[in-house]
C-alpha atoms as a printed R data frame, in Angstrom:
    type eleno elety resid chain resno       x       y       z
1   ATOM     1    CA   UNK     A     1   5.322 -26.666  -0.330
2   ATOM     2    CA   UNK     A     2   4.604 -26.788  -4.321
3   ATOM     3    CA   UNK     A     3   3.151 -23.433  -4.050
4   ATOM     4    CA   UNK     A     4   6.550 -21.795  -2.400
5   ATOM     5    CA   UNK     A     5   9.702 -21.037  -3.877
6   ATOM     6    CA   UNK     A     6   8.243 -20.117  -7.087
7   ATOM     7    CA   UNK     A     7   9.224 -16.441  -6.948
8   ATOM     8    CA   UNK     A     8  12.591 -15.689  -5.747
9   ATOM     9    CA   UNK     A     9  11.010 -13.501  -2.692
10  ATOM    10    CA   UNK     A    10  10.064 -16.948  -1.186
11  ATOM    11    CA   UNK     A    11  13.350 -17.523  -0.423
12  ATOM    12    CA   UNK     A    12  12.993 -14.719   1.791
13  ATOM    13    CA   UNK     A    13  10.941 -16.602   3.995
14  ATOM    14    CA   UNK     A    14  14.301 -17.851   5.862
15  ATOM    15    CA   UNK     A    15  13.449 -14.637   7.899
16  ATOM    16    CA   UNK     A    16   9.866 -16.352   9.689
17  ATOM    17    CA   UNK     A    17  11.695 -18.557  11.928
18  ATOM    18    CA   UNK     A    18  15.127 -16.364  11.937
19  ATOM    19    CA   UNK     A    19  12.772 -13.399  13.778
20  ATOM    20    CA   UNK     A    20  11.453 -15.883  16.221
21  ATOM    21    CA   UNK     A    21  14.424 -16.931  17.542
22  ATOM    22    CA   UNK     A    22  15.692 -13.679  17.713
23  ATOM    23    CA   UNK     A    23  12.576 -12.600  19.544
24  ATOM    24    CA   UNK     A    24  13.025 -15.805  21.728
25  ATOM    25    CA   UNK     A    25  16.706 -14.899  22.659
26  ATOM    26    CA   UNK     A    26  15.653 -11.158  23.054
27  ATOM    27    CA   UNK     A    27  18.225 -10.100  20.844
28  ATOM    28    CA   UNK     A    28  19.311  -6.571  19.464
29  ATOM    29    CA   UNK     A    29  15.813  -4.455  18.496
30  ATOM    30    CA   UNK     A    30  17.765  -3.552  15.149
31  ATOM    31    CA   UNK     A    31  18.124  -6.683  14.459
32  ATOM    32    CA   UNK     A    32  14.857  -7.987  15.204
33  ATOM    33    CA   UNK     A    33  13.152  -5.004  13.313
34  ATOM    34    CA   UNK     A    34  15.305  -5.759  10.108
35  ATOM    35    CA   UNK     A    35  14.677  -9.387  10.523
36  ATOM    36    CA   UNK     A    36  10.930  -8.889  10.765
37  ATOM    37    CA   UNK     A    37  11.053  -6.536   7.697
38  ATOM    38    CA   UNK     A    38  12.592  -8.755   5.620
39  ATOM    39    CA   UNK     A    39   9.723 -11.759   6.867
40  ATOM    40    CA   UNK     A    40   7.169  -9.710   5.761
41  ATOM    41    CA   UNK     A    41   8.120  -9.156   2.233
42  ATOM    42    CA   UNK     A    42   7.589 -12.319   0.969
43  ATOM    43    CA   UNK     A    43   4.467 -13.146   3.198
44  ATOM    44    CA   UNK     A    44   2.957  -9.836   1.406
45  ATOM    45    CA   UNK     A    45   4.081 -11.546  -1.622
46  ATOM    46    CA   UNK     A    46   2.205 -14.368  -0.596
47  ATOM    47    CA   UNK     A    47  -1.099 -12.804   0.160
48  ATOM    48    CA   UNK     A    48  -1.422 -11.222  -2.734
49  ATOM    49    CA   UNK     A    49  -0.283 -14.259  -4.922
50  ATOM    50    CA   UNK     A    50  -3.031 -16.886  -2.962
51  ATOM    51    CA   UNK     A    51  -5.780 -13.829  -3.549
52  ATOM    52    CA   UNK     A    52  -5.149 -13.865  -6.692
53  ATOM    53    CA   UNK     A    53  -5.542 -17.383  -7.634
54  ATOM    54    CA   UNK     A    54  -8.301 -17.542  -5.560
55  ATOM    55    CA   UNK     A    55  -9.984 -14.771  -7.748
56  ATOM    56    CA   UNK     A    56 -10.387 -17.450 -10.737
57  ATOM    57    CA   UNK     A    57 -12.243 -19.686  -8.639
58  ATOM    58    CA   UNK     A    58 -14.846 -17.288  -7.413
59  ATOM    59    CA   UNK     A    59 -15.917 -15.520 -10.463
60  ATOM    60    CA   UNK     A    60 -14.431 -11.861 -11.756
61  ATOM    61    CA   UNK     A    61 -17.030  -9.668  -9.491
62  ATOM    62    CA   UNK     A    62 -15.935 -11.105  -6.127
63  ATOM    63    CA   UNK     A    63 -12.884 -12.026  -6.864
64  ATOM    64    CA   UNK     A    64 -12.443  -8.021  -7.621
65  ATOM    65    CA   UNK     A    65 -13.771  -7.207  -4.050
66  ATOM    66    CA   UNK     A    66 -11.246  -9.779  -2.753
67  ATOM    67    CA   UNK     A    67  -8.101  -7.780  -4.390
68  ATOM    68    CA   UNK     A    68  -9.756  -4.858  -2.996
69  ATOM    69    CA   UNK     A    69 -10.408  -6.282   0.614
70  ATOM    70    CA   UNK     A    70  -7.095  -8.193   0.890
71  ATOM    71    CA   UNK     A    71  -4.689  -6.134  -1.203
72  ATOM    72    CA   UNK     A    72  -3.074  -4.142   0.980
73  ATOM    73    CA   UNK     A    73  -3.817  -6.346   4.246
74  ATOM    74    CA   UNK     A    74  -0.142  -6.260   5.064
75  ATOM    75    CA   UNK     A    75  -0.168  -2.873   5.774
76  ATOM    76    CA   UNK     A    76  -2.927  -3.204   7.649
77  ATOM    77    CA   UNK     A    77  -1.962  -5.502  10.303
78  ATOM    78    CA   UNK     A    78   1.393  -3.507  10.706
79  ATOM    79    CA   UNK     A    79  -0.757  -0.537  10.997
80  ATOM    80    CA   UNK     A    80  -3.200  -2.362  13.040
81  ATOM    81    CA   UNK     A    81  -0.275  -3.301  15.604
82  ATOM    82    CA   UNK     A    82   1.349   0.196  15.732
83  ATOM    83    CA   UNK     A    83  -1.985   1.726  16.411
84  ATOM    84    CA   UNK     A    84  -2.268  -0.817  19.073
85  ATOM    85    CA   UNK     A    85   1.226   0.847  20.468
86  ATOM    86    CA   UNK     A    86  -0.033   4.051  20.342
87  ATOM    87    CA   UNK     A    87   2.347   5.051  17.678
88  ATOM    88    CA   UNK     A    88  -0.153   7.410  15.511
89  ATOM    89    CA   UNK     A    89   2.366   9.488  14.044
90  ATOM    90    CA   UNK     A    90   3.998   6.286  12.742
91  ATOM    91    CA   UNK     A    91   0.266   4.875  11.429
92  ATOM    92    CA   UNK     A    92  -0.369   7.633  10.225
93  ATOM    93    CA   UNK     A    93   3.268   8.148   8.008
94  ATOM    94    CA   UNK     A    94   3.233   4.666   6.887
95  ATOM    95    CA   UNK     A    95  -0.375   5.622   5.207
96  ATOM    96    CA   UNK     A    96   1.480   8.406   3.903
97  ATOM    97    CA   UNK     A    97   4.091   6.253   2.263
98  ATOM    98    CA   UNK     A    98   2.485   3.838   1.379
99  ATOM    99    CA   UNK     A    99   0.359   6.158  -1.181
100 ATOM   100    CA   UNK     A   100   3.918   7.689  -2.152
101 ATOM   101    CA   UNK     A   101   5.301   4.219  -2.613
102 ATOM   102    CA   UNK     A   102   2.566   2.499  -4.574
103 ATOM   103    CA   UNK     A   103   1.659   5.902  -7.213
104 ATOM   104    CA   UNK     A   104   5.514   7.004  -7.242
105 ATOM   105    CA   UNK     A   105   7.683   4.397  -6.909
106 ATOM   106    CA   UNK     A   106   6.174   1.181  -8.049
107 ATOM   107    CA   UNK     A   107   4.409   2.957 -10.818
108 ATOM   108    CA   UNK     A   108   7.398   4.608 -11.901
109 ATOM   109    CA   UNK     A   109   9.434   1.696 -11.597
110 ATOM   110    CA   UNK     A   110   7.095  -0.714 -13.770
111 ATOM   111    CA   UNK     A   111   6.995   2.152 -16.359
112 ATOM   112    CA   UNK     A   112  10.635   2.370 -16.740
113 ATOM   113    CA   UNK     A   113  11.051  -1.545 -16.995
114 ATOM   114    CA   UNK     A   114   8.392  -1.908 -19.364
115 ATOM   115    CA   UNK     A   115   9.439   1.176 -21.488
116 ATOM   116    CA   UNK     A   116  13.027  -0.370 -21.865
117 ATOM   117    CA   UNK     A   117  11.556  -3.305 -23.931
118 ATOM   118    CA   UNK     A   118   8.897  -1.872 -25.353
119 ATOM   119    CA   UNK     A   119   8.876   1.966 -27.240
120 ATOM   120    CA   UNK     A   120   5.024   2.797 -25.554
121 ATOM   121    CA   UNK     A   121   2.367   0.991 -23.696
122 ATOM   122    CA   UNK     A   122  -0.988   1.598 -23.581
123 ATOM   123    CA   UNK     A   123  -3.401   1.158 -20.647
124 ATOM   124    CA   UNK     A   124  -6.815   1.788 -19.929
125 ATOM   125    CA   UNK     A   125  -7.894   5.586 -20.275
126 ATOM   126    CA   UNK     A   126 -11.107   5.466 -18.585
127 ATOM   127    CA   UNK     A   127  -9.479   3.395 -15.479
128 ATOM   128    CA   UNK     A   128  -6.522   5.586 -15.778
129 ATOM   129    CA   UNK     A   129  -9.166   8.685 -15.683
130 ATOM   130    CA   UNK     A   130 -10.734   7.165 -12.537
131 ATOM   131    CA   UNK     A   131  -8.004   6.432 -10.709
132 ATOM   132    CA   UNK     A   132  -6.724   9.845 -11.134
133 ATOM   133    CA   UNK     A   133  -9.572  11.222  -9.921
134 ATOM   134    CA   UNK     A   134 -10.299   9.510  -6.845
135 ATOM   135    CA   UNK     A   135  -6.700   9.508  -6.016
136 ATOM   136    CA   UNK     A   136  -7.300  13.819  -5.922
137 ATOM   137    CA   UNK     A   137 -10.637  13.378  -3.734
138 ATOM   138    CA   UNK     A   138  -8.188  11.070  -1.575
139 ATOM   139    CA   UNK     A   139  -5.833  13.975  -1.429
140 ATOM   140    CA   UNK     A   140  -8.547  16.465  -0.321
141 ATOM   141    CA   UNK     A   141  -9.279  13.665   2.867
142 ATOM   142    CA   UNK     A   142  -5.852  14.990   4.241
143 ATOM   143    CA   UNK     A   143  -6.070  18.552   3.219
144 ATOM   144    CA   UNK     A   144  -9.463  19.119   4.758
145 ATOM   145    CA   UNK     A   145  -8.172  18.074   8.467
146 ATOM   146    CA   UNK     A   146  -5.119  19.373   8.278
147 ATOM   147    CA   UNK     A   147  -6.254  23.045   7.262
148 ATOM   148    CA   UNK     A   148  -8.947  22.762   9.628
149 ATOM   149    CA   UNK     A   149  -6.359  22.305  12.377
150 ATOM   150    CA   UNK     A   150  -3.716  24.920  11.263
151 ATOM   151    CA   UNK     A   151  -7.009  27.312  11.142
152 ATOM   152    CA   UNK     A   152  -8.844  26.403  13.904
153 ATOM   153    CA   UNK     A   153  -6.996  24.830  16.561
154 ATOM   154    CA   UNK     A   154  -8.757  26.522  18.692
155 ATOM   155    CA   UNK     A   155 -11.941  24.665  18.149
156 ATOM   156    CA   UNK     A   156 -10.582  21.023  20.134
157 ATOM   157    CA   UNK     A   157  -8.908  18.325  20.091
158 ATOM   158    CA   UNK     A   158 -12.196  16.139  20.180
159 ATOM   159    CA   UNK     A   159 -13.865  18.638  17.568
160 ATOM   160    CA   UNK     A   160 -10.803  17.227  15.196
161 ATOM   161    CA   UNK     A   161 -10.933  13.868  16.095
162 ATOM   162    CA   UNK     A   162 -14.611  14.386  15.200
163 ATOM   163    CA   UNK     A   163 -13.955  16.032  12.010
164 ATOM   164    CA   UNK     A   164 -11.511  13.079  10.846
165 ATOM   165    CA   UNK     A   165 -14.088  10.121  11.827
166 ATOM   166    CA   UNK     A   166 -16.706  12.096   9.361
167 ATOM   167    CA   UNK     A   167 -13.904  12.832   7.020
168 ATOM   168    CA   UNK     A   168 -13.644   8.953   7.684
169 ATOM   169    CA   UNK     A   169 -17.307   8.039   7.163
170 ATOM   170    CA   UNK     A   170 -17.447  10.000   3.635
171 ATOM   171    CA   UNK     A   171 -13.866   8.367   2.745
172 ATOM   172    CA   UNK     A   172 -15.219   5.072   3.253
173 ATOM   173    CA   UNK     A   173 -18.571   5.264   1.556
174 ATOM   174    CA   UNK     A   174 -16.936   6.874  -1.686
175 ATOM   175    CA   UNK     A   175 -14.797   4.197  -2.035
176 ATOM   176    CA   UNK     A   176 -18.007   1.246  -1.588
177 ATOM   177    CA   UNK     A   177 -19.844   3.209  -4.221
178 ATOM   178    CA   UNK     A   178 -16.472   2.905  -6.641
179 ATOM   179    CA   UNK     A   179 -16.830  -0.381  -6.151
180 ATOM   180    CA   UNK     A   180 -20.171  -0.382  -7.176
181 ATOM   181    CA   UNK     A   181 -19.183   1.608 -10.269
182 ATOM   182    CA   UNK     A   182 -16.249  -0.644 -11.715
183 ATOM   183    CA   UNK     A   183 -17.632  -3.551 -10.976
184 ATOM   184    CA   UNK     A   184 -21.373  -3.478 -11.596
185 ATOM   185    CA   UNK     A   185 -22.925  -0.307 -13.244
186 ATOM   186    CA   UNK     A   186 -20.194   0.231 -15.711
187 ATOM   187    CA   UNK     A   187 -18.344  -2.416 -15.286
188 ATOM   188    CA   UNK     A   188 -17.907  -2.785 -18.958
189 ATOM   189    CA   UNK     A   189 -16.122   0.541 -19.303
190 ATOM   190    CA   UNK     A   190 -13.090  -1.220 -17.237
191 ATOM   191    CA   UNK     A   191 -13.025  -4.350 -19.562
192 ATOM   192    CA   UNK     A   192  -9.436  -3.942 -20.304
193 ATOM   193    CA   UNK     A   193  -7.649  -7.647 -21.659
194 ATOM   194    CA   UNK     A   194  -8.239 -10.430 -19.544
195 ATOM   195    CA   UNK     A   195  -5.712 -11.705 -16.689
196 ATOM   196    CA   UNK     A   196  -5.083 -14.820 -15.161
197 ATOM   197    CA   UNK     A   197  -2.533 -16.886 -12.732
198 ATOM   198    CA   UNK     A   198  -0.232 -17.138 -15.941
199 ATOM   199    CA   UNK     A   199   0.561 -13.715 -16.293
200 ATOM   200    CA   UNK     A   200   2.542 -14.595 -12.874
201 ATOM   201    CA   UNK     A   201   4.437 -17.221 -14.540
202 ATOM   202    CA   UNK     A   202   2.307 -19.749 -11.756
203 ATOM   203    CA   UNK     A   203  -0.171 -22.279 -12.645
204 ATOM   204    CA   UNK     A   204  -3.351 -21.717 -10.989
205 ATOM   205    CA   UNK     A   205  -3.586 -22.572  -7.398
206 ATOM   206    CA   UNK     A   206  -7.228 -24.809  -6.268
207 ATOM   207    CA   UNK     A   207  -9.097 -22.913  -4.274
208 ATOM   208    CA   UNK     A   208  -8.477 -24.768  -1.146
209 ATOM   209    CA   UNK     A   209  -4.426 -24.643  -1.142
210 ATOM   210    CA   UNK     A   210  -5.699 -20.369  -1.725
211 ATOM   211    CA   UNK     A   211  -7.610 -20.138   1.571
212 ATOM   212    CA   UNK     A   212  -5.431 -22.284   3.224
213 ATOM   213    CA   UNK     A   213  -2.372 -20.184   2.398
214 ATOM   214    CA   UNK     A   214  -4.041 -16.510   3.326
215 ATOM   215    CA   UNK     A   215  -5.441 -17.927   6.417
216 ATOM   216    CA   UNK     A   216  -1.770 -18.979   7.668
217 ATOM   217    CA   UNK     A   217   0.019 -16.204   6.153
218 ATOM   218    CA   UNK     A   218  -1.963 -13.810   7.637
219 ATOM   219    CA   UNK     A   219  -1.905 -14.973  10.758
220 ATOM   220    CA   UNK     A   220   2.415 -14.993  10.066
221 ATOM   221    CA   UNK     A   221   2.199 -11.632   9.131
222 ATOM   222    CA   UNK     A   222   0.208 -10.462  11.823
223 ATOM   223    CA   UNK     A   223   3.077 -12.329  14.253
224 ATOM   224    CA   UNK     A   224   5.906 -10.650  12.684
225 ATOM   225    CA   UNK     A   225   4.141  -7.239  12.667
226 ATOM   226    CA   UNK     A   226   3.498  -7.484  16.750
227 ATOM   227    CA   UNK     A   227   7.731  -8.161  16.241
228 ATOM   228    CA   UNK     A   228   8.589  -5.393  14.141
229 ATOM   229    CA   UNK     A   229   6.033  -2.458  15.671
230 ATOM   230    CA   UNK     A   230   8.116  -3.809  18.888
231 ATOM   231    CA   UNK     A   231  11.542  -3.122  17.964
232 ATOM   232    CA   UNK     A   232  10.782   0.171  16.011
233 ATOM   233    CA   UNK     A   233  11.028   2.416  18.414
234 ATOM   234    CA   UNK     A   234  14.789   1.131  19.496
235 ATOM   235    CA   UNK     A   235  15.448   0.376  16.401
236 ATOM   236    CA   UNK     A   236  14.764   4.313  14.912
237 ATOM   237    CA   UNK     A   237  16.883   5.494  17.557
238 ATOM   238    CA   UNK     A   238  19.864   3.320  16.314
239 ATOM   239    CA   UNK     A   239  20.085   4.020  13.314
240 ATOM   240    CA   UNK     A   240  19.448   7.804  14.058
241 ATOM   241    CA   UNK     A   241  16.029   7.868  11.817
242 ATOM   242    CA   UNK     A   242  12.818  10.019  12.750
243 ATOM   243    CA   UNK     A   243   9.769   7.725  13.641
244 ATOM   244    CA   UNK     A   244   7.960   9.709  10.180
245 ATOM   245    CA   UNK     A   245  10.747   9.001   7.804
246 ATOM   246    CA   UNK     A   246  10.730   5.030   9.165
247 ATOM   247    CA   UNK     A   247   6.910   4.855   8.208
248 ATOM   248    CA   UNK     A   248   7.274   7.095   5.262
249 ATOM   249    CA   UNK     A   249   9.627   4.780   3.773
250 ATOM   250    CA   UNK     A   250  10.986   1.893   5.452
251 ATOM   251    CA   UNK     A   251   7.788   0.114   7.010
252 ATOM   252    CA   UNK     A   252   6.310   1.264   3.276
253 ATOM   253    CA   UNK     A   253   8.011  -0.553   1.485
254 ATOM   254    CA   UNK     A   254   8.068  -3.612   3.510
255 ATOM   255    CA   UNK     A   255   4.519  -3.931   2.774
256 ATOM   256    CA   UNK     A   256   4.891  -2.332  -1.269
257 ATOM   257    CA   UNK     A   257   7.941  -4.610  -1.662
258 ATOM   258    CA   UNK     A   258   5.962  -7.735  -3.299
259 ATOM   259    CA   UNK     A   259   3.339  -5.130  -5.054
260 ATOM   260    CA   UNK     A   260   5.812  -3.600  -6.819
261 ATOM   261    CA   UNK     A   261   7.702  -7.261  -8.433
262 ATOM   262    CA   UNK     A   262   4.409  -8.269  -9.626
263 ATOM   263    CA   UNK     A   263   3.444  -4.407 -11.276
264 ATOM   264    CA   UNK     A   264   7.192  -4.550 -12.767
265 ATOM   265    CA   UNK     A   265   6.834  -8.372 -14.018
266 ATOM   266    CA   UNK     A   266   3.535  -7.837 -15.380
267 ATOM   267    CA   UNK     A   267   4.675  -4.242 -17.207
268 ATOM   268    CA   UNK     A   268   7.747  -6.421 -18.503
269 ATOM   269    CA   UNK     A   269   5.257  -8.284 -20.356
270 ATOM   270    CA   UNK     A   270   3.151  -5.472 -21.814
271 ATOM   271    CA   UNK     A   271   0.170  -5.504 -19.516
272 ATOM   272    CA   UNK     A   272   0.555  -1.901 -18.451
273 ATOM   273    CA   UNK     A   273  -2.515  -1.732 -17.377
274 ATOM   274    CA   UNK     A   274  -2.575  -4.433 -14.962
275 ATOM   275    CA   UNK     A   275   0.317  -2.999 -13.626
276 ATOM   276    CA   UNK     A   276  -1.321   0.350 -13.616
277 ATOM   277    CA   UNK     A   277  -3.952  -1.394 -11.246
278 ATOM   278    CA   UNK     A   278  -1.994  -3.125  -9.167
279 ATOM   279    CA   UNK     A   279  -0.132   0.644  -8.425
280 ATOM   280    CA   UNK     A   280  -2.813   3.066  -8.811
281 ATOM   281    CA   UNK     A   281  -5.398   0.633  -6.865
282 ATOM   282    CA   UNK     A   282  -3.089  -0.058  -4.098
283 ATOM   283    CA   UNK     A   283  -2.754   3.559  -3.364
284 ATOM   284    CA   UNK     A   284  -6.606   3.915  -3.423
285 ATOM   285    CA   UNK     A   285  -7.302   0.973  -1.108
286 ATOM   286    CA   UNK     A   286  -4.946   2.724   1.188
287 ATOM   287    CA   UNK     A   287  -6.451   6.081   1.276
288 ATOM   288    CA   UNK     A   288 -10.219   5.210   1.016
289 ATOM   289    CA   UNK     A   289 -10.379   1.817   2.960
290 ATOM   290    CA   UNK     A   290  -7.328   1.630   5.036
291 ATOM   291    CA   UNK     A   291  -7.594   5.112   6.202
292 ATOM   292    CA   UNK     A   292 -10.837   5.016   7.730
293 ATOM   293    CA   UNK     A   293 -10.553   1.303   8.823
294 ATOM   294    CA   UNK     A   294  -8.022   2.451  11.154
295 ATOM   295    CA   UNK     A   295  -9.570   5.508  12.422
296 ATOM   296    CA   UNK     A   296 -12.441   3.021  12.988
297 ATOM   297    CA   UNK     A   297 -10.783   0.591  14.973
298 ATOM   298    CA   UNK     A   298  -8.869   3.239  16.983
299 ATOM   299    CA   UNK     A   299 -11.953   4.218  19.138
300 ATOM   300    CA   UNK     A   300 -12.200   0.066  20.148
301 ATOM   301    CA   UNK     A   301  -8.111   0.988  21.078
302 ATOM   302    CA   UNK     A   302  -9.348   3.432  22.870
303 ATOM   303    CA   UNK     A   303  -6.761   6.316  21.572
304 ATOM   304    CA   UNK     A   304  -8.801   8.088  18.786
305 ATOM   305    CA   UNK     A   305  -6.654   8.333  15.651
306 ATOM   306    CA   UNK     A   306  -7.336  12.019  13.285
307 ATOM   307    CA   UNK     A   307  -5.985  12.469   9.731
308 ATOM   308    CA   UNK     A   308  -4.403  15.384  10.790
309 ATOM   309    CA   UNK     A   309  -0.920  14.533   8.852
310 ATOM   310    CA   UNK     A   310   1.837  17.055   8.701
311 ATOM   311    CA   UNK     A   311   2.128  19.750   5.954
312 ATOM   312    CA   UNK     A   312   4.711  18.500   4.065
313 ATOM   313    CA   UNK     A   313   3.198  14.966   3.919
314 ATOM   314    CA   UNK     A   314  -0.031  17.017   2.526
315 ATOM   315    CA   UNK     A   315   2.007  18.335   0.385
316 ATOM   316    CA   UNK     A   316   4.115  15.360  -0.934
317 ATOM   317    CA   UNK     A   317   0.832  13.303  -1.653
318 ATOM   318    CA   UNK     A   318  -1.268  16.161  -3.572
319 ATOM   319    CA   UNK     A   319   2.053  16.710  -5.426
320 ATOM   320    CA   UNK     A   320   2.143  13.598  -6.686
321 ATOM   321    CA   UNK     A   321  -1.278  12.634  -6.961
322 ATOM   322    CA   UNK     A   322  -1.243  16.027  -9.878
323 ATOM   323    CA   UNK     A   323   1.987  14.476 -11.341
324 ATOM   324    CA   UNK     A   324   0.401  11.081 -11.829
325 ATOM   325    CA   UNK     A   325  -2.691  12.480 -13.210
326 ATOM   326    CA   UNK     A   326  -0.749  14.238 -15.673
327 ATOM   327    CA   UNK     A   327   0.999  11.061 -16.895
328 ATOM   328    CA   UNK     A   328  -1.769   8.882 -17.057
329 ATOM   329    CA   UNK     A   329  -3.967  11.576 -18.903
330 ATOM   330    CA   UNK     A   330  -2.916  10.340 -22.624
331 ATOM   331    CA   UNK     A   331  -3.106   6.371 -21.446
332 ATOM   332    CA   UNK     A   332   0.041   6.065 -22.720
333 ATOM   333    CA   UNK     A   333   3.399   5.325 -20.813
334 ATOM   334    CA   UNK     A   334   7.303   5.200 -21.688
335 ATOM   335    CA   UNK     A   335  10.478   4.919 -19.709
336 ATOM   336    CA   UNK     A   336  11.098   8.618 -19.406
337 ATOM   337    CA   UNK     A   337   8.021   9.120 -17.239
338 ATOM   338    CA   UNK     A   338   8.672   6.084 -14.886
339 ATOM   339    CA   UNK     A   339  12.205   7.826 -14.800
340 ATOM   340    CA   UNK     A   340  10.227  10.821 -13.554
341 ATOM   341    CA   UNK     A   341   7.653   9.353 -11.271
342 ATOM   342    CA   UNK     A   342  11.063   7.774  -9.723
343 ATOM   343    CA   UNK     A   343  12.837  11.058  -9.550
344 ATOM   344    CA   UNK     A   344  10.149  12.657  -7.179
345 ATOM   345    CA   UNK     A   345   9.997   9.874  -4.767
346 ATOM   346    CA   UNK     A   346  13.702  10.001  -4.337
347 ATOM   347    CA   UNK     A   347  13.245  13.836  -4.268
348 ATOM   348    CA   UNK     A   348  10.402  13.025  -1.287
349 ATOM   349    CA   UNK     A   349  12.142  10.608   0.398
350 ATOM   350    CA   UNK     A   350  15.129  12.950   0.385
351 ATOM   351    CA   UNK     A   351  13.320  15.211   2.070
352 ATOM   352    CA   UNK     A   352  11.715  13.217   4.634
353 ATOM   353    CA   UNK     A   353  15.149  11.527   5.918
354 ATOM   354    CA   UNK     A   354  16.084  15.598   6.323
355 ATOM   355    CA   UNK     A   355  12.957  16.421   8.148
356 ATOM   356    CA   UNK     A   356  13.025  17.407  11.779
357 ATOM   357    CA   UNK     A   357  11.381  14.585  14.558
């Protein structure tokens, strides 16, 4: 219990037992799905605090692939469960917005709270550069299927679903040999300042309490994800919301809600380019390991999953792949361009909510 209520998410954790009793007495979906959203927060929170305390016991090249591995794993039980469901068009908009979230919203959001205390921040050009560019070869993963389908229809369903598990394949093995780059062959062109448990106000955790507190929190999250996957569907209809726009944003930022306090409290403290990581990196795990994890396990579902996503969801995440480029190009950050990066998520999210089911 030392290791809770140190961050005032924990105190969100109310919701773990408050969603099993509501499941129990089968109450209102809404309620249940709000419930369940609000568990998850702080369990995200949690897996990402115990991962990275268990980084300093396991030495900086692991501990790197264990950020990587277990970074966004959150989102990938919830996307794990809806797949499960059969609700691809909701899989595949939470990927969507979860990319949106992470480059858009939390980035923008840490820039603007670190730019309010401090005139300009610097962060890591080369790891900026990087970033930037595998965030555009991300962007081509969903152009490629979705232009394929809008000119070729014709062609097949399976000759799509084919297409994507290649697209998959290709995804997945780009983002193995990144790893490979940053953290072995030039691993000394990402040697940015140092980081540790302090820089989230925590003293280190031993490396028992760590595995001890990802095993059971992921096996919480992966409870309250069966619950909220459950109650989406009634839940949507309530409150009069498309199944895209839910994923897009909602179920998004359940999983980007503890991401983005740690990128703001770290750019608060003028490590922009930790929180540049934690944003930037998030994104990437989602659209070169996520991605093709879950078009991987759909065939063991059963219901093949493509990456055919809609045009305007193309759209939205090339747009603002470009935009981020173009931010991070000088290394340098203020809190006019998080007020930016903040405008076009709004601006996106906007149009989502407007968007035809």
């Amino acid at each position: 219990m030392r290791y809770l209520f140190t961050s005032w998410l924990d105190y969100l954790l109310i919701f773990v037992p408050a969603t099993v009793a509501l499941e129990v007495l089968r109450a209102d979906p809404l309620l249940v799905f709000i419930s369940a959203g609000l568990a998850i927060i702080p369990l995200a929170g949690l897996l990402g605090r115990a991962t990275e305390h268990l980084t300093t016991h396991v030495g900086a090249g692991i501990g790197a692939l264990l950020n990587a591995s277990l970074g966004n794993a959150a989102e990938l039980i919830i996307a794990l469960v809806a797949l499960r469901a059969g609700l691809h068009d909701v899989v595949k908009a939470s990927l969507t917005g979860s990319i949106l979230g992470n480059i858009l919203l939390v980035l923008g959001v840490s820039m603007f709270a670190g730019g309010i205390k401090y005139e300009r921040q610097k962060f890591n050009r080369t790891a900026a550069g990087m970033g930037a560019s595998l965030l555009l070869l991300a962007a081509v993963g969903l152009i490629v299927p979705a232009l394929f389908h809008f000119t070729a229809a014709d062609r097949g369903v399976a000759i799509e679903r084919e297409l994507s598990l290649i697209i998959s394949f290709i995804l997945f093995a780009i983002y193995i040999a990144s790893l490979l780059f940053t953290l072995k062959t030039h691993r000394h062109l990402f040697a940015g300042e140092a980081h540790d448990a302090s820089d989230l106000g925590e003293q280190p955790w031993t490396k028992r309490a760590s595995i001890i507190v990802l095993t059971v929190v992921t096996c919480l999250v992966a409870v309250m994800s069966e619950m909220l996957v459950g109650a989406l569907e009634s839940a949507s209809h309530q409150l009069g919301l498309t199944q895209v726009f839910v994923g897009v944003i909602l179920v998004a930022l359940v999983g980007n809600a503890a991401e983005h306090s740690t990128a703001v409290m770290v750019a608060m403290k003028n490590k922009m380019d930790l929180a540049y990581g934690i944003a930037v990196g998030s994104s990437l795990q989602i659209a070169l390991l996520v991605a093709p994890l879950l078009v991987f396990a759909s065939y063991f579902f059963g219901a093949p999953l493509d990456l055919i996503f809609t045009p305007f969801e193309v759209a939205a995440v090339t747009v603002s792949v470009l935009i981020v480029g173009f931010v991070a190009m000088d290394g340098e950050s203020n809190w006019m361009e998080g007020v930016m990066l903040v405008g076009v998520y709004l601006m996106l999210a906007i149009a989502f909510f407007f968007l035809p089911a």
